[in-house]
C-alpha positions as CSV (number, residue, x, y, z in Angstrom):
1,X,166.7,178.2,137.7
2,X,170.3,176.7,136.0
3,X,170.7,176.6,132.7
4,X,171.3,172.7,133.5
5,X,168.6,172.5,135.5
6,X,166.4,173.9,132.4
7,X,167.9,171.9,129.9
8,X,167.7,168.4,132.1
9,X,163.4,169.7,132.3
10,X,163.9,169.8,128.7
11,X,165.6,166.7,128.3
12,X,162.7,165.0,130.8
13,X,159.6,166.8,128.6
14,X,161.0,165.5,125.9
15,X,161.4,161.8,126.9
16,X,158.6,161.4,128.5
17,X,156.8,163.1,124.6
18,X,159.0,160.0,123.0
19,X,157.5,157.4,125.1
20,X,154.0,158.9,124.6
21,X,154.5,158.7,121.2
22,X,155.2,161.1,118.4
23,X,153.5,163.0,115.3
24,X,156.8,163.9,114.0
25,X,157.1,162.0,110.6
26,X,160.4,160.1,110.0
27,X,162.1,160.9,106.9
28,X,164.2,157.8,105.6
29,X,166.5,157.4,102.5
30,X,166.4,153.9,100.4
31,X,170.0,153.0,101.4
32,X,168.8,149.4,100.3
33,X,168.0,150.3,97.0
34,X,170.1,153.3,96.3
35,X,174.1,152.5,94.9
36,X,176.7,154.8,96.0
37,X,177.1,156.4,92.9
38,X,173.9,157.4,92.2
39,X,173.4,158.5,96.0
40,X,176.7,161.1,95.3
41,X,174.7,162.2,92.3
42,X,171.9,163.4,94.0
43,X,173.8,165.8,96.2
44,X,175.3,168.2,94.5
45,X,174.3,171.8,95.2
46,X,172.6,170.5,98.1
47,X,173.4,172.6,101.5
48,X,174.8,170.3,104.6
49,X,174.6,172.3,108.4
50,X,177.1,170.8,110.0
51,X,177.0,171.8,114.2
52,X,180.1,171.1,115.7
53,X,182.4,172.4,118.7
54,X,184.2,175.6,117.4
55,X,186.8,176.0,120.0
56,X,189.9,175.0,118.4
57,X,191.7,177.3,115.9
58,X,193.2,174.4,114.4
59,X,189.6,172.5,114.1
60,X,188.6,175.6,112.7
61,X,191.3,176.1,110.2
62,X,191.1,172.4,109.1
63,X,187.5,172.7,108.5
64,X,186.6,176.5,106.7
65,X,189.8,176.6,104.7
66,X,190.4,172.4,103.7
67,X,186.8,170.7,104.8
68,X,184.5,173.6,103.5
69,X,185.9,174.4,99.7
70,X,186.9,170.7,98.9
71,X,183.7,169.5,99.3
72,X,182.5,172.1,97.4
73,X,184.8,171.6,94.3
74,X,184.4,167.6,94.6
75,X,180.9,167.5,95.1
76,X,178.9,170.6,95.1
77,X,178.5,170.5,98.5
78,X,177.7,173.8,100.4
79,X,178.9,172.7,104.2
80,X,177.7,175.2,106.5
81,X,179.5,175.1,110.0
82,X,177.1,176.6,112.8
83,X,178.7,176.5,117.0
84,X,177.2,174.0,119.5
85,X,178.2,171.0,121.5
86,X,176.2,168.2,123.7
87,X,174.1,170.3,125.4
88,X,173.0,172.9,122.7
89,X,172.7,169.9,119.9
90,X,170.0,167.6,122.2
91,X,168.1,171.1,123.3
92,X,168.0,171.9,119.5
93,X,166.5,167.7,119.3
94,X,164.3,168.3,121.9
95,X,162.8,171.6,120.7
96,X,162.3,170.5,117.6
97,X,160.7,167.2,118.3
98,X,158.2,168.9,120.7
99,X,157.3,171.2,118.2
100,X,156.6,168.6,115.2
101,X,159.2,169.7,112.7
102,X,160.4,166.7,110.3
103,X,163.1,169.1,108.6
104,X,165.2,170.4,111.2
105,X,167.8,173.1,110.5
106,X,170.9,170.8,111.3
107,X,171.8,167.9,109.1
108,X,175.4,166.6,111.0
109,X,177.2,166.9,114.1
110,X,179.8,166.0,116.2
111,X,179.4,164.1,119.3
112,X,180.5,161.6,121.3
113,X,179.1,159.5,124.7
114,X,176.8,161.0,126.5
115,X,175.7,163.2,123.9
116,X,175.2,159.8,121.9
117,X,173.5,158.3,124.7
118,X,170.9,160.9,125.2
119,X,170.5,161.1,121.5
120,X,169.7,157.9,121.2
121,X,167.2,158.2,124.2
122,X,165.1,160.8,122.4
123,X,165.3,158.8,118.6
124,X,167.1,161.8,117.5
125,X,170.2,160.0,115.4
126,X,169.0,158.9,111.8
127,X,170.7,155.7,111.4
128,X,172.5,153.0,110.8
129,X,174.2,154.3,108.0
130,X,177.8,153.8,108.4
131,X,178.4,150.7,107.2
132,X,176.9,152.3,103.8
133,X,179.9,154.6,103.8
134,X,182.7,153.4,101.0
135,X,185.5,154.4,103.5
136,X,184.5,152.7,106.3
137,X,186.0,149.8,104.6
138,X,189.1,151.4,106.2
139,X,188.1,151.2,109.7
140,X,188.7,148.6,111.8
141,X,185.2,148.3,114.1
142,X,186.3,145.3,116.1
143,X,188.9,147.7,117.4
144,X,186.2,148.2,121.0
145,X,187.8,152.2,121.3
146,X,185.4,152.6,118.0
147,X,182.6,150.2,118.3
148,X,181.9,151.3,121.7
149,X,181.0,154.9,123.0
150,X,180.7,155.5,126.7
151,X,179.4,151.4,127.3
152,X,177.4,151.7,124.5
153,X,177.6,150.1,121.2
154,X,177.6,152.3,118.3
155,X,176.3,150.0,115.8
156,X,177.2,152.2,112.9
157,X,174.7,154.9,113.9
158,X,177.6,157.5,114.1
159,X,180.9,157.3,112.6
160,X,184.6,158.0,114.4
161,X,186.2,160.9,113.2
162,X,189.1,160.8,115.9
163,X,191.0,158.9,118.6
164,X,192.9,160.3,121.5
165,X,193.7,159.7,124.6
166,X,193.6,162.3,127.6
167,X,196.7,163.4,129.1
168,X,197.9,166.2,132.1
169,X,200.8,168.3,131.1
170,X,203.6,170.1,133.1
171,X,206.2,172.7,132.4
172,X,209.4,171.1,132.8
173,X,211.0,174.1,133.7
174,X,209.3,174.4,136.5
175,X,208.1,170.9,137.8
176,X,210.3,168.1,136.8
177,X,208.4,165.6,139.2
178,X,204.4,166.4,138.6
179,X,201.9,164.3,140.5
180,X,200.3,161.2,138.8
181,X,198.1,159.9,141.6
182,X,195.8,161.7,144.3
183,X,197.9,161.3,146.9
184,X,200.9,163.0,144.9
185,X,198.1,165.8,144.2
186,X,197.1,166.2,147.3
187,X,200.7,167.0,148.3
188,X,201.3,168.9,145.1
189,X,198.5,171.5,145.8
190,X,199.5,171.9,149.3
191,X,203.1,172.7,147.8
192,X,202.2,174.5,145.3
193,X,199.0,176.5,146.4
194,X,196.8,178.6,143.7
195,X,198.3,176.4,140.9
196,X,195.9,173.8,140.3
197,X,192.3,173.5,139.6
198,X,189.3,171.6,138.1
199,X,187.5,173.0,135.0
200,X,184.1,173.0,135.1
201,X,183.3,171.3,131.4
202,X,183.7,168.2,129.2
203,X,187.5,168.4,130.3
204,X,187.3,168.9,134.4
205,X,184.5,165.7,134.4
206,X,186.5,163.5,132.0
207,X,189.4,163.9,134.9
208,X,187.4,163.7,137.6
209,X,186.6,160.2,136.2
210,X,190.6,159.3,136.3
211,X,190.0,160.1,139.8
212,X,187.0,157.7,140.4
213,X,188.5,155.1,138.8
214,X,191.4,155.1,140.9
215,X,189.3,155.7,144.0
216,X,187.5,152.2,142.8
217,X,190.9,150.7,143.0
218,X,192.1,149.8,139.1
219,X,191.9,151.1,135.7
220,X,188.4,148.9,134.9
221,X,186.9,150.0,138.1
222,X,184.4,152.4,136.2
223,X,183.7,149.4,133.4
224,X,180.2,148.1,132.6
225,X,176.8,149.3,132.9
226,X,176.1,152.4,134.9
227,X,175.9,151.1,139.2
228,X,174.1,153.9,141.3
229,X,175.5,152.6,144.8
230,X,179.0,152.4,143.1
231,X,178.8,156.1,141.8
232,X,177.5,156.7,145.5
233,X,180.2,155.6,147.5
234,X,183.3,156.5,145.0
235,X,181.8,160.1,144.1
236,X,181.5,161.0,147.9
237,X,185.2,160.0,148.0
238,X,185.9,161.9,144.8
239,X,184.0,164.9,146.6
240,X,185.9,164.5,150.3
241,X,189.1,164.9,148.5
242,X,188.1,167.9,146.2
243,X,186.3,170.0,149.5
244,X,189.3,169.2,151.7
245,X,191.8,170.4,149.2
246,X,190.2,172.9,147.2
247,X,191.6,175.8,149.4
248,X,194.6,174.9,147.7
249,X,193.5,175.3,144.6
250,X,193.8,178.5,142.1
251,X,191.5,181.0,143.6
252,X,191.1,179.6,146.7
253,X,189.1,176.9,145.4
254,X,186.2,179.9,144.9
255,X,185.6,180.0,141.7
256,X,186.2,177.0,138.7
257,X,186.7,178.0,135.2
258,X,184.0,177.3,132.6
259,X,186.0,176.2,129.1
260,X,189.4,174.8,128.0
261,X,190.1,178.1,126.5
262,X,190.7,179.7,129.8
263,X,192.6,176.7,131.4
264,X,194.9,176.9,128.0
265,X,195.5,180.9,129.3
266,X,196.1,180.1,132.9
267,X,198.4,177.8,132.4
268,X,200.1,180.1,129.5
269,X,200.7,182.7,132.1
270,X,202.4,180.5,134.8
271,X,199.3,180.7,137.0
272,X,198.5,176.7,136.6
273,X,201.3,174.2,137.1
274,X,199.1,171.3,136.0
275,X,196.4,171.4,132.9
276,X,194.9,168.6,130.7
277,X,193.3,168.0,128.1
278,X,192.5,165.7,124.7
279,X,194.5,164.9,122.2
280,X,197.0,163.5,124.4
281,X,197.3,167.0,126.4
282,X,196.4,169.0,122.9
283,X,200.5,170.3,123.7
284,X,201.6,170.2,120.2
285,X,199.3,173.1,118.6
286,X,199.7,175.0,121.6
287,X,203.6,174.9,121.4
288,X,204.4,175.5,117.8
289,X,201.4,178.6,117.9
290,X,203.7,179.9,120.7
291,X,201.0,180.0,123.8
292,X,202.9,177.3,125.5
293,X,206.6,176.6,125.9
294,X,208.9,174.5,124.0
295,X,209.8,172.8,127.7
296,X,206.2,171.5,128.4
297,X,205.4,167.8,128.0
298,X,202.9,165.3,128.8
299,X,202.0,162.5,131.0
300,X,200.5,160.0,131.8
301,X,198.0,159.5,135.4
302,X,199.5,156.5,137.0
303,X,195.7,154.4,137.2
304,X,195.2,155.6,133.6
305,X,193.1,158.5,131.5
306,X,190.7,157.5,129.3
307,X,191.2,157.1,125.7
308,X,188.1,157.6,123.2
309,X,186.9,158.4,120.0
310,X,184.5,161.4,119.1
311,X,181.9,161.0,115.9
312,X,179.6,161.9,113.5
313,X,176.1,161.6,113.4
314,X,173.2,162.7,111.2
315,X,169.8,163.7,113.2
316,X,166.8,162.3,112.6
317,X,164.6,165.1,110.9
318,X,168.1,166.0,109.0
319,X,166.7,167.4,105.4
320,X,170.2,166.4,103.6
321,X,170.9,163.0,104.5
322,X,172.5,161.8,101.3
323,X,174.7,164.8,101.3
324,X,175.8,164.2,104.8
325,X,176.8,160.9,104.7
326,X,178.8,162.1,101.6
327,X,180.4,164.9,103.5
328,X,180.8,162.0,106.0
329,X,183.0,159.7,103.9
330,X,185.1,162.7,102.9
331,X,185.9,163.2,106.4
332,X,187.1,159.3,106.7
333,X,189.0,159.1,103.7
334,X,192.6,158.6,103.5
335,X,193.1,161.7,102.7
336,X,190.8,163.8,104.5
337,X,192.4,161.6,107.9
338,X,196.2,161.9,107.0
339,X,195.3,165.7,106.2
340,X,194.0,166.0,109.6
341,X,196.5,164.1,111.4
342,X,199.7,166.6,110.5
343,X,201.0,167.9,113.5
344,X,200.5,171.4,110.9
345,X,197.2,170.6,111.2
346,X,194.6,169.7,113.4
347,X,197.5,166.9,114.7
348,X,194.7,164.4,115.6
349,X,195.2,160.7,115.2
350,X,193.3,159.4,112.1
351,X,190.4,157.1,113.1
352,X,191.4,154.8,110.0
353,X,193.5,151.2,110.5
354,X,196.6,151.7,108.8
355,X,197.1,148.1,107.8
356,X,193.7,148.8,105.5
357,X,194.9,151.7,103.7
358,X,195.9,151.7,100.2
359,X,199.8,151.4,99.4
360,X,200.6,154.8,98.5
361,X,198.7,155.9,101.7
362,X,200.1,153.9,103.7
363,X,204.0,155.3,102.5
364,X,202.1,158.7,102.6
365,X,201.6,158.0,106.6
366,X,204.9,156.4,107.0
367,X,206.4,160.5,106.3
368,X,203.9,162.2,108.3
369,X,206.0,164.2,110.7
370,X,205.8,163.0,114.3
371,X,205.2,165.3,117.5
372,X,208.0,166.8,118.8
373,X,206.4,167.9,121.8
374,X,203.6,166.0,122.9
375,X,203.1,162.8,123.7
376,X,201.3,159.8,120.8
377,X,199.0,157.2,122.0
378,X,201.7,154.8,122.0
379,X,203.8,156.6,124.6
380,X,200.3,156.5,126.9
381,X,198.6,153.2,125.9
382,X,199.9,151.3,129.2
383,X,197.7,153.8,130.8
384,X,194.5,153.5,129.1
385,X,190.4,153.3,130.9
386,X,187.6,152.8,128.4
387,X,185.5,155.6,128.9
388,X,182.8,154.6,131.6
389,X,178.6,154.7,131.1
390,X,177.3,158.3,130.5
391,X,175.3,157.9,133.5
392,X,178.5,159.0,135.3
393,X,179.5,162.1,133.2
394,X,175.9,163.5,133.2
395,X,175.9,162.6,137.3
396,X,179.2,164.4,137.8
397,X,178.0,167.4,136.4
398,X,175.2,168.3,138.5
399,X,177.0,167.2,141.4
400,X,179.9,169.0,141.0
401,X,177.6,172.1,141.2
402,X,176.0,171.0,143.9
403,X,178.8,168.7,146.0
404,X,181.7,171.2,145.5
405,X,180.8,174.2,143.4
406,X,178.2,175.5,145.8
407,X,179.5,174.1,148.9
């Protein structure tokens, strides 16, 4: 048996407990009656576990040697930073929900869509408690990039940390005239054989929904509430195209690689042509560290990538709450945000409406050194899908085992 088969078992036990009914007590926090400031004073020396994706030397960077000791010095706050993503976060939910404990051993973490969605399925976020937060002043949630995740409302039961926008990326050098629809791909691969390929993670599916949505025939094809017979017939489209072209791609289409980390590598060493990612391609860190060269740039698909923002949450059996959503508001203040959004830095665009800022924040941004190699949100924002139901990134999974993988 998978491991995805295992964990979607899991995932089924566990809804099927919640809708049975559940002896696990809820632990709540008097936001109602509790100010701020005496909130803050109840959490120093407390201990925050913080799981979050730890694939990104930057990430990492900006959180153990900025994240870690300022809270710390600011509010006696001991953040503890402990690897896992969607899949290991709601197995951790589900185990401990099935076995009754109301203190978990994770307090924060970051998500985004489907994660949130199944989440939210097994009561497993501890919320709403953003709108508490004295920073979210700062964010605009009308903006619907923030207040919605994957189709679903967020209703300030996790908070953005980030926006970005996916982009593919190219070495100039080599390709001045890369492909930005299928039928241009199709070409491209038969071109340029063994230089192309899908990744099997987060990444590969979030592409492979660029694909479906231009298969449905405009950038708002995917939009609204999660249709069966229209994942049906665009998916066994998405899957023709992939199983007819995949001898083409890197490895003869055998084998598909498992994390960004080795796509990043591939690409590095001339094997891929074409690669992809967050961030709007993710190019800049990757240049000025020296892994890709100066002469690589990114694009734009010509039906659109999707642009998103990833969260925070706090779990439901969290035993730090308080501190959390104090470690929380650090991460959304001005300064925490225009930290992170240095290109000499975790170069992410801040979450935070510029137009809310204070003054001196506001000049402070103003200076902030642009990309010199990447492309911004602004350069890709005629090319923008909202990121579809999670329905279709859970579905695309399995079936790309299954439809392709295995085939």
């Amino acid at each position: 048996m998978t491991k995805l088969i295992q964990y979607l078992t899991l995932l089924f036990l566990a809804l099927l407990s919640a809708s049975c009914g559940s002896d696990t007590k809820r632990t709540t926090l008097d936001l109602e009656n509790t100010d701020w400031e005496t909130l803050v004073d109840s959490t120093s020396g407390k201990t925050v576990n913080f799981m979050m994706w730890q694939g990104s030397p930057v990430i990492n960077e900006y959180i153990n040697n900025y994240v870690v000791p300022t809270v710390k010095e600011r509010y006696g706050i001991n953040l503890q930073i402990s690897g896992g993503q969607g899949p290991e976060i709601v197995q951790l939910v589900i185990g401990e929900k099935q076995a009754g404990i109301a203190q978990g051993q994770v307090d924060m973490v970051w998500i985004n869509g489907e994660t949130f969605f199944q989440l939210r399925k097994l009561d497993g976020l501890w919320g709403p408690f953003v709108d508490k937060l004295p920073n979210s002043k700062y964010i605009n949630f009308e903006d619907p990039f923030i207040s919605v995740d994957f189709q679903q409302p967020v209703n300030y039961m996790e908070s953005p940390w980030s926006i970005s926008q996916f982009a593919l990326f190219t070495d100039t050098l080599h390709v001045a005239n890369p492909p930005k629809n299928l039928e241009e791909l199709e070409r491209f691969v038969k071109e340029n054989p063994g230089t192309f390929t899908i990744s099997n993670d987060f990444t590969g599916m979030t592409l492979l929904k660029s694909f479906m949505a231009e298969l449905g025939g405009s950038p708002k094809s995917l939009d609204g509430k999660f249709d069966q017979e229209k994942y049906d017939r665009l998916s066994a489209k998405l899957w023709d195209f992939i199983n007819r072209n995949k001898k083409y791609f890197w490895k003869s289409g055998e084998t598909f690689p498992k994390e960004q980390t080795k796509m990043k590598q591939l690409f590095a060493s001339g094997e891929l042509k074409i690669a992809y990612g967050y961030g709007e391609g993710g190019i800049e860190e990757n240049v000025r560290s020296g892994l890709f060269p100066n002469t690589v740039k990114g694009y734009a698909w010509d039906n659109g990538t999707i642009k998103n923002s990833n969260y925070l949450g706090i779990l439901q059996n969290a035993p730090q709450k308080a501190a959390a959503m104090q470690v929380i508001n650090f991460l959304i203040s001005p300064e925490a945000q225009l930290k992170k959004a240095s290109p000499e830095s975790m170069n992410a665009n801040m979450v935070l409406d510029i137009d809310r800022l204070p003054e001196a924040y506001q000049k402070l941004y103003a200076k902030t050194k642009t990309r010199k190699y990447g492309p911004s949100m602004d350069d890709l924002k005629e090319h923008v899908i909202q990121e579809p139901a999670p329905e279709y990134m859970i579905k695309l999974y399995e079936d790309f085992r299954t439809a392709v993988i295995e085939k």
